[in-house]
N, C-alpha and C positions, 0 to 999 in steps of 0.2 A: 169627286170620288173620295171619300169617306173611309181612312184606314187608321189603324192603330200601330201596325208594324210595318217596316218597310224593310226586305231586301234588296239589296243593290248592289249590282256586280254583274257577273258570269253569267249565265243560261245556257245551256249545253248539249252536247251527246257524249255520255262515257260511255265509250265501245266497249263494253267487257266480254271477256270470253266465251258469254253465256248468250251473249246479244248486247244492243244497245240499250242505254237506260238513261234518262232523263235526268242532268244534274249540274252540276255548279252550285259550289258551299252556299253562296248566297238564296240559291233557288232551294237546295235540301234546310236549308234554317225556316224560310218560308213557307214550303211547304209544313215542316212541324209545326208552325206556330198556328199556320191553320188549322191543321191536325187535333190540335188541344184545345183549338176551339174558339181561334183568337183572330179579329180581322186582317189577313195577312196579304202586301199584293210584293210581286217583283219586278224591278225594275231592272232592264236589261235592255238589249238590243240582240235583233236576228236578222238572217241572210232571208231574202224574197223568194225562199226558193220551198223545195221538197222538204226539208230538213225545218226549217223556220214554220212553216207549215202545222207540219209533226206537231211541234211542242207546246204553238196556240192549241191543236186539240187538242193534245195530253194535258195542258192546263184545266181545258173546261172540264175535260173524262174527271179531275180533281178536286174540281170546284173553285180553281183559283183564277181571279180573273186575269186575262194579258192588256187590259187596256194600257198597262204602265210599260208596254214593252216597243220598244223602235222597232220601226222595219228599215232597214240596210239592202239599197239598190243595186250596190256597189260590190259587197264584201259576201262572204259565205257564212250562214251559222256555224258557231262555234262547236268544235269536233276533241275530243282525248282519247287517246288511246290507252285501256288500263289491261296492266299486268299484274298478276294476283300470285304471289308467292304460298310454298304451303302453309303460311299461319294466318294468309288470310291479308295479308299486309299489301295495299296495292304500290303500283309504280305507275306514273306517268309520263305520258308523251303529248304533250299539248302544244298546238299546231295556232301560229300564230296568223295577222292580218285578216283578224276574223270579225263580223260584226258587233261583239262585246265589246272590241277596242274602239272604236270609234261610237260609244254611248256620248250622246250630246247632250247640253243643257236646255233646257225648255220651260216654259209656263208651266206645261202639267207637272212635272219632276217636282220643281217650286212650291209648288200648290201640294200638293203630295209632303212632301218632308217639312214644312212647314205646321203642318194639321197632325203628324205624327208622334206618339209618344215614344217609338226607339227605332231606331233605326241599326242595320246591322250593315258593315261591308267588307273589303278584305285586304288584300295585298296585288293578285293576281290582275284584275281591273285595271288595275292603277299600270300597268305596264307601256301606256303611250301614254303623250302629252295631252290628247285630246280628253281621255277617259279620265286622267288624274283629276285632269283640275274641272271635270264635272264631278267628280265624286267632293273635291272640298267644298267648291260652290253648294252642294249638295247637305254636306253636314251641317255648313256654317247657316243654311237652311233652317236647321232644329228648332223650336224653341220650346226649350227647358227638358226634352225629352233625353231618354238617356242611347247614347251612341256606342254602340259597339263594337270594336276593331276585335275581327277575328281574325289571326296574323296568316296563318294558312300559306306559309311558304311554296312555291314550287318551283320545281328545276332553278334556272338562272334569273327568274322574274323577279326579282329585288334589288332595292338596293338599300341603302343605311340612309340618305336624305327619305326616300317614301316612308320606310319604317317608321321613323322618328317623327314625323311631320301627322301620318295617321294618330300614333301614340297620343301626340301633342292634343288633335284635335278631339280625343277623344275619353267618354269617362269611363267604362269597359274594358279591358283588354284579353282574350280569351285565347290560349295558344296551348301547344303542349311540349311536353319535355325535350322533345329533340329540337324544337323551337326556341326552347327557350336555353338551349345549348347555343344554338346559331346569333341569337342575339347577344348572350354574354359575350361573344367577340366582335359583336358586330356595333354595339353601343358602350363595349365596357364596364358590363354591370359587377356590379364588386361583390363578394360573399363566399362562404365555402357552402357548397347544397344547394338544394330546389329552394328552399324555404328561404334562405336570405337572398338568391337571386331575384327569386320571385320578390320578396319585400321591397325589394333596390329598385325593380324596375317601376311600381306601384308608386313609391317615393318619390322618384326622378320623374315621373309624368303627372303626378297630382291627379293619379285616378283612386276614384272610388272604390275601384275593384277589379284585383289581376285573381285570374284563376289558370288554370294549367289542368288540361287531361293528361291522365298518365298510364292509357291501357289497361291492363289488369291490375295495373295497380290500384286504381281508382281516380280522384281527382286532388286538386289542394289550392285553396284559395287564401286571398291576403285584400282583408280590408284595412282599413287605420285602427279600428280594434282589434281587429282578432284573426285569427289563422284556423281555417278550417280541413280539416282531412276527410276524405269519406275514402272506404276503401271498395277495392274493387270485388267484381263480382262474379260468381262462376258460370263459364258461358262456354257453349258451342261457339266460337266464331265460324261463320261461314264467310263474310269479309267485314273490313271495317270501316267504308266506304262510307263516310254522311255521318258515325257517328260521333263525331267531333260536333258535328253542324246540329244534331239534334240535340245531344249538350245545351251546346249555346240556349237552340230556344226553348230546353226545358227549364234551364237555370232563369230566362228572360221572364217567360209568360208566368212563371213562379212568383217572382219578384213583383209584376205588375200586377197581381193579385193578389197581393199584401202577401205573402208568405214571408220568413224570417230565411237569411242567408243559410243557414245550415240546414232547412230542411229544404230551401228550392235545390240547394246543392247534390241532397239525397236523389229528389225524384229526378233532375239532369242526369245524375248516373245511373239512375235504375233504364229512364227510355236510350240514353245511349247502350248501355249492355242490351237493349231487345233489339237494337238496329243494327248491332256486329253480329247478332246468331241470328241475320237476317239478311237474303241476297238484295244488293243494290241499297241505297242511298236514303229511299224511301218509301219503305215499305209501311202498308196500314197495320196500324198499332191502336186498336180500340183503349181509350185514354184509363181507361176502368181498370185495365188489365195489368196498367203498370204499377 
């Protein structure tokens, strides 16, 4: 199987108030990346049941394939429950012993990351023994493609060795401001502002490239040359569910397409602001229009 991007991680049901909707950062980055046009598969694991089900079709209704996805005899597809404040700002309740957590390593995973030129994954994954150390086996997978740690905090599922050891493995790092509040304590990072945080943490892990969403403010990235700002955009939020993860793979498939860091950075924030003034995670967005 024949890919260019790989998500890995999460696969899900966010229950939102409105109904359920299909997601996990790693599956909402994937989905984008197909979206724009780019061979996108995810990797994940689901329960045998109703729900696991569900999301093999909702893949195909999308076009994406589930061959890269485990079935879990054992455990139940993974479920969140979100709550949506009035700006649009969700909360979660995410429900653990689920089959994302026990994603195993395998030939095809191997084979898969191996033939890939980026791969994207997260934090939340990584929350048992088993998952972790297929997602490093996973990275350490790559070869020569560029790896993307989307930090993606939630609730208690972190700790400072995972952070750090993701960072380490990776040349990417993509997070946002309240994120990157949490790690100035959590790693140390020295500077007054976003912008020397940001530099410091880019510094200390010998990546290529740290960037930071920052809501209506827009975004702000930090390569070994230069520091880019795009500011934000004026939008309806209806929620902001995914558009972090659409970010990621607008700034991603930009860059694999020879674009220059400041204009992939432009169109990242143009299809995230049409995904916040848009219900759910992953809504169609004809690529023309952004």
């Amino acid at each position: 199987m024949a890919v260019e991007i790989v998500g890995l991680g999460e696969i899900l049901w966010d229950l939102l108030p409105t109904g359920r909707q299909l997601g996990g950062a790693p599956f909402n980055f994937a989905f984008h990346c197909h979206q724009l046009g780019h061979e996108a598969v995810m990797v994940s694991r689901v329960g045998d049941d109703d729900l696991g089900r569900a999301i093999r079709e909702l893949m195909a209704n999308h076009g994406l394939s589930d061959a890269a996805l485990q079935t879990d005899a054992a455990h139940p597809t993974g479920t969140v429950d979100v709550q949506l404040d009035a700006a649009g700002q969700p909360t979660y309740t995410i429900h653990s012993e689920v089959a994302y957590d026990f994603l195993a390593w395998d030939h095809r995973l191997r084979m898969l990351c191996s033939q890939a030129q980026a791969l994207c994954f997260g934090t939340l994954v990584q929350r048992t023994p088993l998952a972790r150390e297929t997602v490093r086996r996973a990275i350490r997978s790559v070869q020569g493609g560029i790896v993307v740690y989307d930090v993606n905090l939630r609730q208690q599922f972190y700790d400072r060795d995972t952070v750090h050891e993701s960072l380490r493995l990776s040349r990417w790092v993509k997070l946002n401001d309240d994120e990157l509040t949490v790690l100035r304590g959590l790693l140390g990072l020295e500077g007054e502002g976003e912008s020397a945080l940001l530099a410091d943490l880019r510094r200390r892990y010998d990546l290529d490239l740290a960037c930071m969403t920052r809501g209506s403010r827009g975004c702000l990235l930090r390569t070994a040359e230069e520091e880019i700002a795009v500011p934000g955009l004026p939008v309806d939020v209806v929620d902001t569910v995914g558009a972090g993860d659409a970010f990621t793979a607008g700034l991603l498939v930009s860059v694999l397409e020879g674009q220059t860091i400041p204009d992939a950075a432009v169109f990242a924030n143009r299809l995230a602001a049409r995904v916040a003034g848009s219900a759910g995670g992953t809504p169609r967005i004809e690529r023309a229009s952004i």
